[in-house]
C-alpha positions in Angstrom: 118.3 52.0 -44.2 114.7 52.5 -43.3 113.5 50.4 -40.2 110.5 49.9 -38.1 110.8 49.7 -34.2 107.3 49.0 -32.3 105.9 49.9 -35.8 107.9 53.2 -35.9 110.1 53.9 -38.5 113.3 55.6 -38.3 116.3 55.8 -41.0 120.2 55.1 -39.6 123.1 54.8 -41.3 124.9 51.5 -41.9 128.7 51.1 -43.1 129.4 48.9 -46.5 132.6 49.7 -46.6 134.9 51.5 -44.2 137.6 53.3 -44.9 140.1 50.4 -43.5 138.0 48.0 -45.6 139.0 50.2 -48.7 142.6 49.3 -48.0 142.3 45.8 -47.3 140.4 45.3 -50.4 143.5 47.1 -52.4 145.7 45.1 -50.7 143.9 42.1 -51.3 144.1 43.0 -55.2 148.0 43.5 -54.9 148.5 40.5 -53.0 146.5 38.7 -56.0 148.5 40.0 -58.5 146.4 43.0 -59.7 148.0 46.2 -59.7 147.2 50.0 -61.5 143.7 49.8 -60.2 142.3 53.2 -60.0 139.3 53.4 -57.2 136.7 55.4 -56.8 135.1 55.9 -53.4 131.4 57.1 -53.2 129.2 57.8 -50.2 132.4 58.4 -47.9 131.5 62.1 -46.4 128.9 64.0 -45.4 126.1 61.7 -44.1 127.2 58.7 -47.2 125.8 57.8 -50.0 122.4 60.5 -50.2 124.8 63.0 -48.8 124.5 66.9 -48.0 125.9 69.6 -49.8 130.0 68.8 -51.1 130.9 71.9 -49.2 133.0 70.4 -46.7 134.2 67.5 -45.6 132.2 65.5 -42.2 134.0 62.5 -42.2 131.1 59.3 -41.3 131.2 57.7 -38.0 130.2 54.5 -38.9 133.0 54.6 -41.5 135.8 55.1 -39.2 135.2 58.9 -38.7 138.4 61.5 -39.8 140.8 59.3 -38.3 139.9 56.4 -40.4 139.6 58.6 -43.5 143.3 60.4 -42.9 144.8 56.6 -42.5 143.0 55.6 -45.8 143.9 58.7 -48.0 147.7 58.4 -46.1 148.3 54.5 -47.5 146.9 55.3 -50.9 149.4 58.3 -51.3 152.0 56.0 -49.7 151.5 52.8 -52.1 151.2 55.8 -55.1 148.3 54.0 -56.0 145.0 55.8 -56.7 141.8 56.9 -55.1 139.4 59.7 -56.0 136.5 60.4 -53.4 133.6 61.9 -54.5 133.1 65.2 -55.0 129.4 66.5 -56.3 128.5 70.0 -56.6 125.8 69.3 -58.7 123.6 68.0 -56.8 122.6 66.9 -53.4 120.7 64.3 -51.9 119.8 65.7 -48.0 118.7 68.8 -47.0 120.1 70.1 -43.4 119.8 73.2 -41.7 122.9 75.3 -41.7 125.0 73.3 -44.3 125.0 76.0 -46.7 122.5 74.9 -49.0 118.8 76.5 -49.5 116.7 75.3 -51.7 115.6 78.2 -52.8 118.7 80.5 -53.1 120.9 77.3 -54.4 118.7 75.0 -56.3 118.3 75.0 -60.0 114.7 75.6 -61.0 112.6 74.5 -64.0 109.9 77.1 -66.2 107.6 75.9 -63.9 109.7 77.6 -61.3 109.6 73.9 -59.3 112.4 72.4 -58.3 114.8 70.9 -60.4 115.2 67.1 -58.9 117.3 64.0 -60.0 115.4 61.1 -59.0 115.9 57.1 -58.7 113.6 55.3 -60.8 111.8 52.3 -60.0 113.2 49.5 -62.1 109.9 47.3 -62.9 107.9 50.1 -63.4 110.4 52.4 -65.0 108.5 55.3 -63.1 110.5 57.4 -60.4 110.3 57.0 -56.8 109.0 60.1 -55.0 110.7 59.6 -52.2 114.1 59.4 -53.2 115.3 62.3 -54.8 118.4 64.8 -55.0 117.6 68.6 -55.5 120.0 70.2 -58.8 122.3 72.5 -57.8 122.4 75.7 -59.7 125.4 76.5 -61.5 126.5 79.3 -60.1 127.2 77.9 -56.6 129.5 74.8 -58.3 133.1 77.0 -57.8 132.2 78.4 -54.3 131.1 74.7 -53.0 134.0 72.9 -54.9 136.1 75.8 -52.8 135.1 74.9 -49.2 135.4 71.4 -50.0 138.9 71.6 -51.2 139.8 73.5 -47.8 138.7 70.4 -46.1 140.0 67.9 -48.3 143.9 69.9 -48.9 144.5 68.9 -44.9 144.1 65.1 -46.3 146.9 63.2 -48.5 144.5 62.7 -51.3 145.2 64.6 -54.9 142.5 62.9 -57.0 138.9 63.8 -57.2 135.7 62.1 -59.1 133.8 64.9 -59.7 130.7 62.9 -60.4 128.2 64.0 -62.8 129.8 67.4 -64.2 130.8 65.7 -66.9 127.9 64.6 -68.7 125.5 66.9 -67.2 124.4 70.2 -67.5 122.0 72.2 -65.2 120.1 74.7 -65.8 118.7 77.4 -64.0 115.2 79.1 -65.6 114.0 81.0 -62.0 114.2 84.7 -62.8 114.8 86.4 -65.4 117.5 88.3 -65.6 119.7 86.0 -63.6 118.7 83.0 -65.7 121.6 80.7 -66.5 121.2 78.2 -70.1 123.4 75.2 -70.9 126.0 76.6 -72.5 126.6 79.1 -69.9 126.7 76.1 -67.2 129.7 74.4 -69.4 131.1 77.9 -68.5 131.0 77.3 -64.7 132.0 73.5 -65.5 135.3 74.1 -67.2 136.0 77.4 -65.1 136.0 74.9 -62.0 137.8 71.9 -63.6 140.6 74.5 -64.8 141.1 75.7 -61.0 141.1 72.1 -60.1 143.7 71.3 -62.7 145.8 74.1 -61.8 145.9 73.0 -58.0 147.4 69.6 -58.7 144.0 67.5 -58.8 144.1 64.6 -61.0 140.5 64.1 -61.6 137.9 61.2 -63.0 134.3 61.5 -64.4 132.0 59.7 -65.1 130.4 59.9 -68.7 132.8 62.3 -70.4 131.4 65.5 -72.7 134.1 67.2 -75.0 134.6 69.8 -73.0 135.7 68.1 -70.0 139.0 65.8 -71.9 141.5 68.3 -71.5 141.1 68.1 -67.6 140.4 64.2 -66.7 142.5 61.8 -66.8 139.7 58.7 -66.7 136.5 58.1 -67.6 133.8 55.4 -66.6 130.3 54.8 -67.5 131.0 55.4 -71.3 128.9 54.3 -73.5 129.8 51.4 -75.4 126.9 50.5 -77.6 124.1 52.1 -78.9 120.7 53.8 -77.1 119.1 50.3 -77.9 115.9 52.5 -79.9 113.7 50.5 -82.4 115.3 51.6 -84.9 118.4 51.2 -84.5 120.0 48.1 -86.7 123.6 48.0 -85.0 126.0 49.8 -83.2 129.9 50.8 -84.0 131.9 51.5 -80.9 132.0 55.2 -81.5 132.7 56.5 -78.1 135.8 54.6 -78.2 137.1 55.0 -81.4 137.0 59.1 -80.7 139.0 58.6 -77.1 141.0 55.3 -77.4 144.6 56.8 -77.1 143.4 59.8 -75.8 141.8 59.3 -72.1 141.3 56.1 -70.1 138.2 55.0 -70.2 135.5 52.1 -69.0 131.9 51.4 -69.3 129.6 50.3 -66.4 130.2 48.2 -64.1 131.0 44.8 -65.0 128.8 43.1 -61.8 126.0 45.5 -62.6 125.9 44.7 -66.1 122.4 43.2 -67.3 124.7 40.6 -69.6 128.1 40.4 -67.9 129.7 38.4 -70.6 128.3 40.3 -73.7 129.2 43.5 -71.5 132.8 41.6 -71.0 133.1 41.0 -75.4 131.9 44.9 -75.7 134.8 46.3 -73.4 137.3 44.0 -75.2 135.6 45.6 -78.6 136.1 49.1 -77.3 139.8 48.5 -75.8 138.2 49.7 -72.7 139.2 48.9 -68.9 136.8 46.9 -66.6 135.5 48.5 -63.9 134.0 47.0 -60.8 131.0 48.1 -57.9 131.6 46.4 -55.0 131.0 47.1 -51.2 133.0 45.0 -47.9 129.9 44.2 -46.1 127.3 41.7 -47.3 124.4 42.5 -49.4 121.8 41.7 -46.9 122.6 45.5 -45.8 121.4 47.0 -48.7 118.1 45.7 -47.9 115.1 48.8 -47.6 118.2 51.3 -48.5 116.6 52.2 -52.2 120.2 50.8 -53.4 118.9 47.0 -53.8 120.1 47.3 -57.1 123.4 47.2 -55.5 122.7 43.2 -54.4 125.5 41.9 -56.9 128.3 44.1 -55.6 129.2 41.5 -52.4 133.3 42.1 -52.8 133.8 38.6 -51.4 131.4 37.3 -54.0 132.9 39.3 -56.6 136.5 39.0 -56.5 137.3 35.6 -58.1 135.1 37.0 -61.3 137.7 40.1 -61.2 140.4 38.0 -61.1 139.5 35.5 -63.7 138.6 39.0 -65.7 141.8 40.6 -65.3 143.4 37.2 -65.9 141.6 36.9 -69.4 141.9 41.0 -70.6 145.0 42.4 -68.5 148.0 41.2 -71.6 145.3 42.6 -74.4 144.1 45.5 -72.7 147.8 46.9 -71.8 149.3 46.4 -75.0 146.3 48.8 -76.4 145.9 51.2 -73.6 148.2 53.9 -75.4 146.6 53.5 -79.1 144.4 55.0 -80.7 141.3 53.0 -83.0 141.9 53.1 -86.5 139.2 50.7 -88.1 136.4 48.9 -87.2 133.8 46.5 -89.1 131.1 44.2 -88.6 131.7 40.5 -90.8 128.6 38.7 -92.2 129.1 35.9 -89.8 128.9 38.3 -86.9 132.4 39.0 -85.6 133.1 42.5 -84.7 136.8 43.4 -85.4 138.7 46.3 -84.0 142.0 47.5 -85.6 144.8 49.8 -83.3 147.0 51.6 -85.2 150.1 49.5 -84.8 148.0 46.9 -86.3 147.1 45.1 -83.3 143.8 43.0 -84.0 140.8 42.2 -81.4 137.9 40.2 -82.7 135.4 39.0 -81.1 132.5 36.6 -81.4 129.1 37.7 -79.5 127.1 34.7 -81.5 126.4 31.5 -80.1 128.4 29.3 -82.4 132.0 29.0 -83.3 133.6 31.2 -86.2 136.4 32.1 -87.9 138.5 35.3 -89.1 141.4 34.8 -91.4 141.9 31.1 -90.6 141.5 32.3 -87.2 139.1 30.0 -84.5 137.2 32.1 -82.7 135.1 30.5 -79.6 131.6 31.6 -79.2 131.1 34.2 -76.6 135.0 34.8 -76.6 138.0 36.7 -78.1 141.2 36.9 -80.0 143.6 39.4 -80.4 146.8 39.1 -82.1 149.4 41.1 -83.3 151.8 40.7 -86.5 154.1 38.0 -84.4 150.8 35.7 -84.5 147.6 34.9 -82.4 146.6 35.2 -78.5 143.6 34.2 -77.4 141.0 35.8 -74.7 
């Protein structure tokens, strides 16, 4: 967080969520009945959430330090539940002397020969804030990072990995000529790594979710689950979906950080996809001058009751599906968007304002139905 003392600024680090607080709150979500969560755990190493390089691991103070992060990793693998820390060699968001990342031997560069950055964008002026920005990492450095971070991280319990943005982006590097490096030669270095990874026992999440990455994850969240929302788009068909249902686990954003939670809700239901959840231990007022006020709604003791009453209203649905694959999908006149699994299992759901009905069927507006040849259940 940036502060002013005597009208001086400085930046220090404050905790969200520690690494005890990460067990409590999976504890909390046993205790209440929830269980196969999966969770992933961002901003936990190497100076949090704008971190340095993912060549190592520095545990962070504030978060309980190595000790705290050995206990954590230890109860997951004890409770076989699951946790996958970050892990991005793609990019990185501070630059520190002697932490094994130049700018200008490591970073990707554009045919301008600037710097290729990732930046945070200002959300009422859709324009990107200078000041906050992570530097592209060039493709060729993803194996020998991913490498001394897995020498850290194999003296820990933990076997899974979210390895962040690998899976739905690709780098390139356009610097000099002859050691130039194009798309398709970065899915190269992508699936070279996720292979190794694969091979060592990792069980590994993403985020987005290209082709070429499916054979090696075994989840993915922040699919798309709509359209791009352009002019000219009429409608949408849950495409995504129907391609992995069956295949790969899979959820779109975050429910809390949804602009419409309950359309977001009737569009998950629509896809057969899992909910997923941002949400931090310590309260929001923290995440004030951090550049993550975007964050605000992620207040775990704020959120938890709308998880529950989520998981309450999807969980029967959601694991009878999980394992099936999509085989039909269509959009009725009166609205209702109906989605077909291939042992004839039916979701509908009603996204209009008003009540209607499918095959004799009530369905409340803003709700869904799901049923099954032995007769009707409701969402």
């Amino acid at each position: 967080a940036s502060l002013s003392d005597y009208g001086l600024p400085f930046t220090v680090t404050r905790a969200l969520t520690k690494y005890d607080d990460v067990v409590n709150i999976a504890k909390d979500l046993q205790e209440s009945g929830i269980s196969n969560i999966q969770y992933i755990f961002d901003g936990w190493a190497n100076g949090g959430m704008s971190s340095t390089v993912s060549n190592r691991i520095n545990a962070v103070g504030v978060l309980g330090g190595k000790k705290g992060l050995s206990n954590m990793l230890s109860w997951f693998a004890e409770e076989a539940a699951s946790v996958y820390p970050v892990m991005d060699v793609a990019s990185v968001g501070k630059n520190r002397l002697f932490d094994g990342f130049s700018p200008g031997k490591d970073a990707a560069r554009a045919l301008n020969n600037t710097f290729a950055k990732k930046y945070r964008y200002n959300v009422a002026t859709l324009t990107p804030d200078e000041k906050t920005y992570e530097y592209a990492i060039s493709p060729h450095k993803y194996l020998s990072y991913a490498n001394g971070f897995l020498k850290d991280y194999s003296s820990y319990s933990g076997k899974g990995i979210y390895i962040a943005d690998l899976a739905e982006q690709l780098n390139s590097n356009l610097y000099k000529k002859k050691n130039q490096i194009v798309r398709h030669e970065t899915e190269e270095y992508v699936v070279k790594l996720l292979s190794e990874l694969k091979s060592q026992g990792y069980t590994l999440t993403a985020s987005g979710g290209n082709a070429y990455v499916l054979p090696y994850v075994s989840r993915l969240v922040d699919v798309a689950l709509t359209d791009s929302n352009f002019n000219s788009t009429l409608d949408y068909v849950p495409f995504v979906a129907m391609v992995l249902h069956g295949k790969v686990s899979f959820s779109g954003v975050a429910m809390n950080l949804a602009e419409n939670v309950q359309l977001h809700f009737l569009r998950s239901m629509e896809s057969g996809a899992a909910l997923q959840y941002f949400v931090n231990a310590a309260s929001v007022d923290r995440l004030r001058n951090t550049g993550y006020e975007s964050l605000f709604s992620s207040d775990y003791s704020m959120t938890k009751e709308e998880i529950l009453e989520s998981y309450k209203r999807s969980g029967e649905y959601l694991n009878n599906v999980s394992n099936l694959s999509i085989s039909y999908h269509t959009i009725c006149d009166n609205g209702l968007r109906v989605t077909v699994y291939e042992n004839g299992v039916v979701c509908v759901i009603n996204p209009t304002e008003t009540q209607q009905t499918y095959e004799h069927k009530t369905v409340e507006a803003g709700n869904f139905i799901w049923f099954t040849d032995e007769g009707r259940k409701a969402g």
